[in-house]
PQR file with spaces between the fields and no chain letter, atoms N, CA, C, O and H, PARSE charges and radii, in Angstrom:
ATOM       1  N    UNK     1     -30.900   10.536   -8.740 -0.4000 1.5000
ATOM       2  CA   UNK     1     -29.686    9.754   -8.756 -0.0000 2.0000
ATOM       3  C    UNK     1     -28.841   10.103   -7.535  0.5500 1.7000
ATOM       4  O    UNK     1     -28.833   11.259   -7.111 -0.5500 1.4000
ATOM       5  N    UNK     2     -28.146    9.159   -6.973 -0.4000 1.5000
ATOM       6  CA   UNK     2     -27.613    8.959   -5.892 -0.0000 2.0000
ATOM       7  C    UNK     2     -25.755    9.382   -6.087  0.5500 1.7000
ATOM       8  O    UNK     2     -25.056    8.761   -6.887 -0.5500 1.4000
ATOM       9  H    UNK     2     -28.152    8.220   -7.317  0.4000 1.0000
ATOM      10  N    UNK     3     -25.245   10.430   -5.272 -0.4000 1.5000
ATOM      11  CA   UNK     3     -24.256   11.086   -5.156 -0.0000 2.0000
ATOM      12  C    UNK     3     -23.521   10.365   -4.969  0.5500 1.7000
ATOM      13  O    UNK     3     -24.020    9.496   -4.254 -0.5500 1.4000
ATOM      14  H    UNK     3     -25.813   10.935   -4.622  0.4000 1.0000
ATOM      15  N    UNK     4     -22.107   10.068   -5.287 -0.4000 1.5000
ATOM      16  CA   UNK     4     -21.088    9.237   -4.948 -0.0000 2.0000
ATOM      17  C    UNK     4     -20.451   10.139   -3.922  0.5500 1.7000
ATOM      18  O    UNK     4     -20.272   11.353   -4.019 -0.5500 1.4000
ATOM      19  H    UNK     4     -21.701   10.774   -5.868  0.4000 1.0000
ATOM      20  N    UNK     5     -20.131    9.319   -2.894 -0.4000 1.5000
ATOM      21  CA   UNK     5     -19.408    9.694   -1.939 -0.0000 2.0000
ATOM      22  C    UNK     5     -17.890    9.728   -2.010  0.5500 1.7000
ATOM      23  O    UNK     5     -17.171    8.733   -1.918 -0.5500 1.4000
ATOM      24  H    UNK     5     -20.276    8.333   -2.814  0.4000 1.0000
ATOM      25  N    UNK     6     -17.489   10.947   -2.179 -0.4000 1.5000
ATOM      26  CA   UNK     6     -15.560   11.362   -2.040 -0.0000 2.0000
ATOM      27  C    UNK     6     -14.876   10.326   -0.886  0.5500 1.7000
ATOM      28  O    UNK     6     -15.451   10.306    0.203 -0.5500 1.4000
ATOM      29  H    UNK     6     -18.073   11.756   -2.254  0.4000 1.0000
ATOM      30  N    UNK     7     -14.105    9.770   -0.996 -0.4000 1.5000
ATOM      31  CA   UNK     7     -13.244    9.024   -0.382 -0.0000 2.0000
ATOM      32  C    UNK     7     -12.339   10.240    0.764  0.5500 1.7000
ATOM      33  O    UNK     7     -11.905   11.306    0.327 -0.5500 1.4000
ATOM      34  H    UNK     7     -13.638    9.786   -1.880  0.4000 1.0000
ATOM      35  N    UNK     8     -12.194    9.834    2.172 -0.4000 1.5000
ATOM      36  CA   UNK     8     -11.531   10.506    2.802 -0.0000 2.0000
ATOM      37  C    UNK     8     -10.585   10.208    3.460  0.5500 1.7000
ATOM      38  O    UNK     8     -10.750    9.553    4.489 -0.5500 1.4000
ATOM      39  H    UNK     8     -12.546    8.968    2.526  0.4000 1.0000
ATOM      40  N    UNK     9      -9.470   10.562    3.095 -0.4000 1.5000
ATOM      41  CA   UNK     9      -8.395   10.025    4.314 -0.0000 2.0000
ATOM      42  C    UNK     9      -8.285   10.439    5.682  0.5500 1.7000
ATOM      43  O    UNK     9      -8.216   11.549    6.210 -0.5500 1.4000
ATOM      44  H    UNK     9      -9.335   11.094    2.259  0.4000 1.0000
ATOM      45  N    UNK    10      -8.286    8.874    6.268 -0.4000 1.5000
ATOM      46  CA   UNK    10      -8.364    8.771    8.099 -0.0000 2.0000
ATOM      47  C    UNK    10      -7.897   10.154    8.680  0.5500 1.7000
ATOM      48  O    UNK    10      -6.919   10.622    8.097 -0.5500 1.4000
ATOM      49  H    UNK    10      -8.342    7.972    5.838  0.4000 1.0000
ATOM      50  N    UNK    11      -8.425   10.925    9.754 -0.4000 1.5000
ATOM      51  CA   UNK    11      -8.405   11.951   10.300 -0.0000 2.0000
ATOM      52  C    UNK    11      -7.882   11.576   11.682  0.5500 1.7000
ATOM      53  O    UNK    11      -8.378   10.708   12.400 -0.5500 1.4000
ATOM      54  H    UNK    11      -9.219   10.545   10.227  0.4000 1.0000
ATOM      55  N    UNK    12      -6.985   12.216   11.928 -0.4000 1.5000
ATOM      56  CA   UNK    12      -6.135   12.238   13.514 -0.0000 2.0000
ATOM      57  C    UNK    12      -6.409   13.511   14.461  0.5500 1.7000
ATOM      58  O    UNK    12      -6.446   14.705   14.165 -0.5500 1.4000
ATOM      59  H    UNK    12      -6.583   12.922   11.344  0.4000 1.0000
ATOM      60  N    UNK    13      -6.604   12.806   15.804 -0.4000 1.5000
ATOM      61  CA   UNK    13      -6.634   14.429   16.120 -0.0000 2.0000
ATOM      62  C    UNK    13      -5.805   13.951   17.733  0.5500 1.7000
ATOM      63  O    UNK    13      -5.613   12.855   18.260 -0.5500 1.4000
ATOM      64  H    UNK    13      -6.574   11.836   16.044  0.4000 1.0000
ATOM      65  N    UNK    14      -5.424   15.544   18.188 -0.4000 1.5000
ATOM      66  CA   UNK    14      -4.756   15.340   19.308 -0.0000 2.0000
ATOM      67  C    UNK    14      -4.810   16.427   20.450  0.5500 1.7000
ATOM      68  O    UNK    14      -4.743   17.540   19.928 -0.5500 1.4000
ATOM      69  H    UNK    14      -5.579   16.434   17.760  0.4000 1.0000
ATOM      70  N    UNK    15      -4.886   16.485   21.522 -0.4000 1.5000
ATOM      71  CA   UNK    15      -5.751   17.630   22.372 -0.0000 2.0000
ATOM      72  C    UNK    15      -4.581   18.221   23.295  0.5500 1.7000
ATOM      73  O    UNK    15      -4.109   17.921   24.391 -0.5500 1.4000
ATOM      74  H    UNK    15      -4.941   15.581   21.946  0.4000 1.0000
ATOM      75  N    UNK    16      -4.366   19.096   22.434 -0.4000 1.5000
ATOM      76  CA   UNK    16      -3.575   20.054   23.735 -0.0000 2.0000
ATOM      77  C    UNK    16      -4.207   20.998   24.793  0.5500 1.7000
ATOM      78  O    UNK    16      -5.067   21.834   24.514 -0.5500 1.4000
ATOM      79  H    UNK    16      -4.749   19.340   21.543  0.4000 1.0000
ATOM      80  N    UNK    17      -3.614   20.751   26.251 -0.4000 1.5000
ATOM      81  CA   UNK    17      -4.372   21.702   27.005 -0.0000 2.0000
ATOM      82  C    UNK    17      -5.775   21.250   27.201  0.5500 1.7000
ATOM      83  O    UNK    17      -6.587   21.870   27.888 -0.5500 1.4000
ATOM      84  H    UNK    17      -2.916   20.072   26.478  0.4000 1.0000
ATOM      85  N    UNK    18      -6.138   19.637   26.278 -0.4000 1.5000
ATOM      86  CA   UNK    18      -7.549   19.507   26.532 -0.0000 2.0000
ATOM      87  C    UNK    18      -8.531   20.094   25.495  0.5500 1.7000
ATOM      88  O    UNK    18      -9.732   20.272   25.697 -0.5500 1.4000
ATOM      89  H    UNK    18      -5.478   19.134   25.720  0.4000 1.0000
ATOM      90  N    UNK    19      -8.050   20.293   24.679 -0.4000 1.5000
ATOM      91  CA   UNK    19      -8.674   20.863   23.254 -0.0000 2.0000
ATOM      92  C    UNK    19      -8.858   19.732   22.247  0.5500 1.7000
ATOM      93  O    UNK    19      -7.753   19.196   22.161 -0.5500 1.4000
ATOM      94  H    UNK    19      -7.074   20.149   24.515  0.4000 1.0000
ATOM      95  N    UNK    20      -9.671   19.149   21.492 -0.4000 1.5000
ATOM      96  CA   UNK    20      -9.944   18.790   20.327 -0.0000 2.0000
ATOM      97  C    UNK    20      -9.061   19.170   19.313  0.5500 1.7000
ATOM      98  O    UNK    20      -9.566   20.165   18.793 -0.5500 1.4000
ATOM      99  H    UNK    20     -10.569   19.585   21.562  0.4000 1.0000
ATOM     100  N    UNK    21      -7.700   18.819   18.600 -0.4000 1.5000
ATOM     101  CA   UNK    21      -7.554   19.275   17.025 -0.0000 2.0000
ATOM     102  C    UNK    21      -7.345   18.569   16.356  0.5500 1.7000
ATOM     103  O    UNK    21      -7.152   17.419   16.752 -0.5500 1.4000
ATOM     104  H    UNK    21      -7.290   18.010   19.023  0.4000 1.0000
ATOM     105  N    UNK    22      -7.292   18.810   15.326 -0.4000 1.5000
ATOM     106  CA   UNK    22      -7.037   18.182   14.454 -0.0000 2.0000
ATOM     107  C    UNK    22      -5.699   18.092   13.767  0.5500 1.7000
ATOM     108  O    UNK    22      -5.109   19.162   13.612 -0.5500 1.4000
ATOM     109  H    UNK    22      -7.449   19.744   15.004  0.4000 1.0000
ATOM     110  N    UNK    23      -5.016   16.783   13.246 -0.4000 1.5000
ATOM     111  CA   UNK    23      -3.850   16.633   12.707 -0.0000 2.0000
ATOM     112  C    UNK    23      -3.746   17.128   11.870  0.5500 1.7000
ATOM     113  O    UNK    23      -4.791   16.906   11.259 -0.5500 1.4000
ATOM     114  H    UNK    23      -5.496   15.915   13.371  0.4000 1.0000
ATOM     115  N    UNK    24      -2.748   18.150   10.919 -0.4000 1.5000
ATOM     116  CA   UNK    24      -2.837   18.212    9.469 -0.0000 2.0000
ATOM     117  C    UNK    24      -0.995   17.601    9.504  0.5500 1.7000
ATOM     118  O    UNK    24      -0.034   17.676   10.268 -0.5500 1.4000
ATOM     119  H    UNK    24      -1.899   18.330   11.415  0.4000 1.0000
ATOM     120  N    UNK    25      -1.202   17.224    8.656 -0.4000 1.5000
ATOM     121  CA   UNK    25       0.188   16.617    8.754 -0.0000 2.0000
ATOM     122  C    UNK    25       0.064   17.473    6.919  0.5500 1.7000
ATOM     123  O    UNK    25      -0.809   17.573    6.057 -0.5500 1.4000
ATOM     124  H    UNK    25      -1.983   17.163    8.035  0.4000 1.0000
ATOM     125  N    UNK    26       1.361   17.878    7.076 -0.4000 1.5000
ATOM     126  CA   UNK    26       2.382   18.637    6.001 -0.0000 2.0000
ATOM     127  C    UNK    26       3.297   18.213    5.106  0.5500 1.7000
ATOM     128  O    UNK    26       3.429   18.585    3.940 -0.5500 1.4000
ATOM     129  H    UNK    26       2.070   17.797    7.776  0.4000 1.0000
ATOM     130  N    UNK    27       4.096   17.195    5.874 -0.4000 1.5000
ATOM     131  CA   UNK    27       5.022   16.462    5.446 -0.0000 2.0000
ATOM     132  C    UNK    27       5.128   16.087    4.078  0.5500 1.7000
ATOM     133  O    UNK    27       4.166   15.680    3.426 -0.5500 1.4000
ATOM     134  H    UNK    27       3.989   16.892    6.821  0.4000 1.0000
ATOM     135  N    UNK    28       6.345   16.223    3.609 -0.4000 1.5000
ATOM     136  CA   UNK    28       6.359   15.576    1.859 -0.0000 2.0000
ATOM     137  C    UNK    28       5.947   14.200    2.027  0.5500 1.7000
ATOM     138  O    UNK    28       6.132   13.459    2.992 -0.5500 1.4000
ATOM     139  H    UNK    28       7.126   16.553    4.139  0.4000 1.0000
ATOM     140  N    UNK    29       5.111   13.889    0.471 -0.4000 1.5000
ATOM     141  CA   UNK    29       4.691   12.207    0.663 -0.0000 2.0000
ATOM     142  C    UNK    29       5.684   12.056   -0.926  0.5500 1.7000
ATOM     143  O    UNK    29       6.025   12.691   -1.924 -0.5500 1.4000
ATOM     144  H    UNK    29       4.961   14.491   -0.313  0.4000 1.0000
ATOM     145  N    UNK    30       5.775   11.036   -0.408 -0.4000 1.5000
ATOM     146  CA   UNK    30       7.240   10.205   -0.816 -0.0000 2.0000
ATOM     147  C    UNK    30       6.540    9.325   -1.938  0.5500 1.7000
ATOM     148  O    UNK    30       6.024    8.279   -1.547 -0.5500 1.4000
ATOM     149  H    UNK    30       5.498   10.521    0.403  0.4000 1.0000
ATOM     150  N    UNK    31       6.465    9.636   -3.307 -0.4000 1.5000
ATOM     151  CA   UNK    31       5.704    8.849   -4.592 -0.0000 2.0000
ATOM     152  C    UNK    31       6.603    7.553   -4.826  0.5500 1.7000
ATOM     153  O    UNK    31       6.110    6.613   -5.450 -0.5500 1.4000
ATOM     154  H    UNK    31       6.885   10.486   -3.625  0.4000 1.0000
ATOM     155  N    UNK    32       7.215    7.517   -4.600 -0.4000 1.5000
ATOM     156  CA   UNK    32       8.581    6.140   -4.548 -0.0000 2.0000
ATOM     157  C    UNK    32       8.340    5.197   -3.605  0.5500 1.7000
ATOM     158  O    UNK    32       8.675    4.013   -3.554 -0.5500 1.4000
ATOM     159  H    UNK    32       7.615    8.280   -4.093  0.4000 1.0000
ATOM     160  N    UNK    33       7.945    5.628   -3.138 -0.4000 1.5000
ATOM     161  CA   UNK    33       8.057    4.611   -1.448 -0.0000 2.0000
ATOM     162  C    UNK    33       6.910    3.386   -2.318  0.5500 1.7000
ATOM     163  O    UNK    33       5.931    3.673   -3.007 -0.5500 1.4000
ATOM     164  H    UNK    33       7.673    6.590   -3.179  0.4000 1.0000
ATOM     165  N    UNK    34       7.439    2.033   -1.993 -0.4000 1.5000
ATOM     166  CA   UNK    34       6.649    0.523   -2.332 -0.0000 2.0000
ATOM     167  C    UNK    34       6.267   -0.254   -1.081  0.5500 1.7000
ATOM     168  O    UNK    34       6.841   -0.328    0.006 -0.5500 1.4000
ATOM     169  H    UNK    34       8.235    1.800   -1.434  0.4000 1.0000
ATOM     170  N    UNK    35       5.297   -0.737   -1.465 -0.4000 1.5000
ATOM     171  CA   UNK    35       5.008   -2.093   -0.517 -0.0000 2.0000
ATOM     172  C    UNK    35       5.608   -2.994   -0.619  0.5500 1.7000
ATOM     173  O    UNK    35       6.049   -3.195   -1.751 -0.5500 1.4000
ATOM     174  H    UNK    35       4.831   -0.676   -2.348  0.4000 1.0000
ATOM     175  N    UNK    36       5.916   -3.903    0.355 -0.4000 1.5000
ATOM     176  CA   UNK    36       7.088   -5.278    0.380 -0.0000 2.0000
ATOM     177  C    UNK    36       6.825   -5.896   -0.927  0.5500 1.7000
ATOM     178  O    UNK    36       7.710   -5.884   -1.783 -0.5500 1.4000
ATOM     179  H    UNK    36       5.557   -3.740    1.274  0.4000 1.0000
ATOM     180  N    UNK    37       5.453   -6.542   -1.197 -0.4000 1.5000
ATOM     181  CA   UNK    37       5.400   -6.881   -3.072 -0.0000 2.0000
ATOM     182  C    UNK    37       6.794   -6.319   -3.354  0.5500 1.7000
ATOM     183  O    UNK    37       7.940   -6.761   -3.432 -0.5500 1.4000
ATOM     184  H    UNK    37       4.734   -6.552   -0.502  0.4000 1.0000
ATOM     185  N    UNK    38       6.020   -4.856   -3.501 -0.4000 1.5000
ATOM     186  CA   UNK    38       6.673   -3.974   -4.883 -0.0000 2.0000
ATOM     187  C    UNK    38       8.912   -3.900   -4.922  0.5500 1.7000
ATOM     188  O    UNK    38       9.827   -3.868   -5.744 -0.5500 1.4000
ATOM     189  H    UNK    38       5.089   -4.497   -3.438  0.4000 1.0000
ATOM     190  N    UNK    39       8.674   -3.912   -3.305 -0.4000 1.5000
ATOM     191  CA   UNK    39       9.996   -3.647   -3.266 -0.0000 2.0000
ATOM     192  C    UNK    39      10.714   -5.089   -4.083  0.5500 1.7000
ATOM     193  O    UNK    39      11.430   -4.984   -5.079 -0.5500 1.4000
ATOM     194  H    UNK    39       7.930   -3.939   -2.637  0.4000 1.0000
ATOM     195  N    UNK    40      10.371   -6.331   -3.469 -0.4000 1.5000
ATOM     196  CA   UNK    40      10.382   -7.851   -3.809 -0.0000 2.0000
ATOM     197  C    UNK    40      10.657   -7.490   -5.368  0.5500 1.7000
ATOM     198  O    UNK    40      11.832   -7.561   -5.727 -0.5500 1.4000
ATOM     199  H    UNK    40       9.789   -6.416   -2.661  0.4000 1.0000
ATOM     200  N    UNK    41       9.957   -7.217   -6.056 -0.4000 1.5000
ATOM     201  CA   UNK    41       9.654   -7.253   -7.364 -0.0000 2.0000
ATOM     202  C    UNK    41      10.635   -6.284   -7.996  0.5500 1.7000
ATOM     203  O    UNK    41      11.104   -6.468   -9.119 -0.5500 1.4000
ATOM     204  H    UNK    41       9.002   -7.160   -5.764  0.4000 1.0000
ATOM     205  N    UNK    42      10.948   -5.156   -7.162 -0.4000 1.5000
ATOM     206  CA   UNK    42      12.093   -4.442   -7.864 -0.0000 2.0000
ATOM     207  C    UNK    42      13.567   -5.238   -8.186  0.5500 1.7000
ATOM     208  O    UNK    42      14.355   -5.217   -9.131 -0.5500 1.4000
ATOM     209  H    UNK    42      10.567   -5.007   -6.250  0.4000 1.0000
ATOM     210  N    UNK    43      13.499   -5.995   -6.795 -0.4000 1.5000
ATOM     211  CA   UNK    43      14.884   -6.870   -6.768 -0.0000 2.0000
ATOM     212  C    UNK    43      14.660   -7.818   -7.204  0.5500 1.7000
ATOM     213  O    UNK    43      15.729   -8.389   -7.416 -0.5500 1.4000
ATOM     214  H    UNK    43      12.858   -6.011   -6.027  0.4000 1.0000
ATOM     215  N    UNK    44      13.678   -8.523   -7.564 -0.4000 1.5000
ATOM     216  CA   UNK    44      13.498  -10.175   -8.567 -0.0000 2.0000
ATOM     217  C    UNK    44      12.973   -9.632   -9.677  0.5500 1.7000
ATOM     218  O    UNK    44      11.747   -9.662   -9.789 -0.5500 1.4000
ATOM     219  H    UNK    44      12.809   -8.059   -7.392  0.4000 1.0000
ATOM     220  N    UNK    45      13.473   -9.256  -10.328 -0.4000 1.5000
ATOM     221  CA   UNK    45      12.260   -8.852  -11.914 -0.0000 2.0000
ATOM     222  C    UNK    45      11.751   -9.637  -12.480  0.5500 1.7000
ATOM     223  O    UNK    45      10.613   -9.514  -12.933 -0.5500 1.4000
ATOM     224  H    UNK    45      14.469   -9.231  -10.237  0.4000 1.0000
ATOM     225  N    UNK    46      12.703  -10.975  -12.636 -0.4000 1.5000
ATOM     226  CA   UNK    46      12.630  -12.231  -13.091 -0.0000 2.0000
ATOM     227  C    UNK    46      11.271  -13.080  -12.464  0.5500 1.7000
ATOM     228  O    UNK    46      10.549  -13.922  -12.997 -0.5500 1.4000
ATOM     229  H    UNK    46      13.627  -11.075  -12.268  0.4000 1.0000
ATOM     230  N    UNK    47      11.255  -12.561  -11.289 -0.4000 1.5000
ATOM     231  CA   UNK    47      10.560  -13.494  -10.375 -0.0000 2.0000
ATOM     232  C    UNK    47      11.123  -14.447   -9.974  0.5500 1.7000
ATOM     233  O    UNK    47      12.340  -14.620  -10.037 -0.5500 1.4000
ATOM     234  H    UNK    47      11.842  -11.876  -10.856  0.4000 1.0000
ATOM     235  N    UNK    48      10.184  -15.320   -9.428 -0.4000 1.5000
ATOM     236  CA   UNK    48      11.356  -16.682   -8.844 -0.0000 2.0000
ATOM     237  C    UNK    48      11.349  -17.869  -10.119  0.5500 1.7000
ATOM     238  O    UNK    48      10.398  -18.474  -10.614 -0.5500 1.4000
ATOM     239  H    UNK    48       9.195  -15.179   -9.377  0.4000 1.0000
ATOM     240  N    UNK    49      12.742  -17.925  -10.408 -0.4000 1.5000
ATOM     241  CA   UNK    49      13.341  -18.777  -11.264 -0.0000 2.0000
ATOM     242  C    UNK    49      13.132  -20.000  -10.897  0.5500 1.7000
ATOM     243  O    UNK    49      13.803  -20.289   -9.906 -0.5500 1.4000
ATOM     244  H    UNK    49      13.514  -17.434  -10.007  0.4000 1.0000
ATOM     245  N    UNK    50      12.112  -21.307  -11.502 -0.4000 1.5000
ATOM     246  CA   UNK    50      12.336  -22.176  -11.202 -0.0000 2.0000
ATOM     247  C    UNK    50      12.723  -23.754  -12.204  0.5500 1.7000
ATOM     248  O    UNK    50      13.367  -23.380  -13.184 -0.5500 1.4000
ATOM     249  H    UNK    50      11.566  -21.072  -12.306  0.4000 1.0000
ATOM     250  N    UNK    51      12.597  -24.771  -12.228 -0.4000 1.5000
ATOM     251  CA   UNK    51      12.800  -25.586  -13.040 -0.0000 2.0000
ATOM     252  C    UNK    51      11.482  -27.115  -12.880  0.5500 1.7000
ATOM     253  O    UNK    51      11.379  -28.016  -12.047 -0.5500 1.4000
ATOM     254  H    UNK    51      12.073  -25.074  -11.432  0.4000 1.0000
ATOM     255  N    UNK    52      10.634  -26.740  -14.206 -0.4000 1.5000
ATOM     256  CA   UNK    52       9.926  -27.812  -13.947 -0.0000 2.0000
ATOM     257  C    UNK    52      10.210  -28.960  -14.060  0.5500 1.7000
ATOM     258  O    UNK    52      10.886  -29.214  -15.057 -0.5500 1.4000
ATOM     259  H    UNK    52      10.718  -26.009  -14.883  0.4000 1.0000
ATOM     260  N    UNK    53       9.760  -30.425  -12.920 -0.4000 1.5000
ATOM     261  CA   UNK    53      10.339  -31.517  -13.534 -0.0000 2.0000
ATOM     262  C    UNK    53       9.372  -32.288  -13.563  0.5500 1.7000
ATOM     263  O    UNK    53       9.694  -33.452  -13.805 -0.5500 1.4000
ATOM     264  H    UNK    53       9.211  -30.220  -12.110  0.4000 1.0000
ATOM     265  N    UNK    54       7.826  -32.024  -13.342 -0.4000 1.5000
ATOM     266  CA   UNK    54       6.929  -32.610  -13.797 -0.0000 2.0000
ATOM     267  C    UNK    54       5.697  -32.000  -13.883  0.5500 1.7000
ATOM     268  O    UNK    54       4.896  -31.452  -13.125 -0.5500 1.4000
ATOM     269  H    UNK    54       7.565  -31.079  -13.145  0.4000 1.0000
ATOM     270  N    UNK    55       5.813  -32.295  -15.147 -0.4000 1.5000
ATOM     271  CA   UNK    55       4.490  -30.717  -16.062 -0.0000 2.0000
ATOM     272  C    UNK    55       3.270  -31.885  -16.077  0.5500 1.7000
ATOM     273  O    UNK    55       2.233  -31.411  -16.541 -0.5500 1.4000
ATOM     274  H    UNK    55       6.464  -32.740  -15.762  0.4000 1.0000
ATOM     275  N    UNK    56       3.173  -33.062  -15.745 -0.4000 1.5000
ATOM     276  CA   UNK    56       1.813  -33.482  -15.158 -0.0000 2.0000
ATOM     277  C    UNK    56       1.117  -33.034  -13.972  0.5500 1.7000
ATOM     278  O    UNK    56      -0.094  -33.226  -13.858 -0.5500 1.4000
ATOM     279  H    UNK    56       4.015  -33.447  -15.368  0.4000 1.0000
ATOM     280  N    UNK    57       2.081  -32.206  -12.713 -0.4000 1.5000
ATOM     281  CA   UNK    57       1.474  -31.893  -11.647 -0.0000 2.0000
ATOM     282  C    UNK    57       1.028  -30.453  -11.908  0.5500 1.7000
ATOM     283  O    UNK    57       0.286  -29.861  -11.124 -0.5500 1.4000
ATOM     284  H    UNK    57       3.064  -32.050  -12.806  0.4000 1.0000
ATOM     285  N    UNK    58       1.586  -29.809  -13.233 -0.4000 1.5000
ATOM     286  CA   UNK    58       1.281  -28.324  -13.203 -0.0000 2.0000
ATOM     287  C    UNK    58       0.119  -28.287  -13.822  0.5500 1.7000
ATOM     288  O    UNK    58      -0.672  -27.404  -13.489 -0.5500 1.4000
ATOM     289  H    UNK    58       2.189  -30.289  -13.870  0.4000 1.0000
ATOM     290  N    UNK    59      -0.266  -29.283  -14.913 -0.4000 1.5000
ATOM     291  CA   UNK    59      -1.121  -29.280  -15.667 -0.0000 2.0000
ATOM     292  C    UNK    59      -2.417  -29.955  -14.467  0.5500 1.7000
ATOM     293  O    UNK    59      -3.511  -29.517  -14.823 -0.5500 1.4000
ATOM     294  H    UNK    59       0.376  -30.000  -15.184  0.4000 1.0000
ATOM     295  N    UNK    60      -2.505  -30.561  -13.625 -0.4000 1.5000
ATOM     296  CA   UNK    60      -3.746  -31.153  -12.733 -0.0000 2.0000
ATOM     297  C    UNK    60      -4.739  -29.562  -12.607  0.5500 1.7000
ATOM     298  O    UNK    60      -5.804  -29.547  -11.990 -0.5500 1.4000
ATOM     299  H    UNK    60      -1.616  -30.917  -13.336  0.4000 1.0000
């Protein structure tokens, strides 16, 4: 049976002096942070409010 392969996140690297390294980035990651969707959706909960005025074209 065939091993599933671990998913890896993209690797950066940057050469000081002409060296090969590698990025490790440290930084806090931010669990809040949304994609435009998500943000959209925080501020419309409703979604977009509309008014049907002909439920023959919704129904086609």
């Amino acid at each position: 049976m065939k091993e599933k392969k671990k998913k890896r996140s993209p690797k950066a690297y940057y050469y000081p002096n002409g060296v090969k390294t590698e990025f490790q980035y440290t930084g806090p990651k931010d669990p809040n942070r949304l994609t435009k969707a998500g943000m959209w959706l925080k501020e419309h909960p409703e979604g977009i409010v509309t008014e049907i005025l002909d439920m023959r074209a919704v129904m086609k």
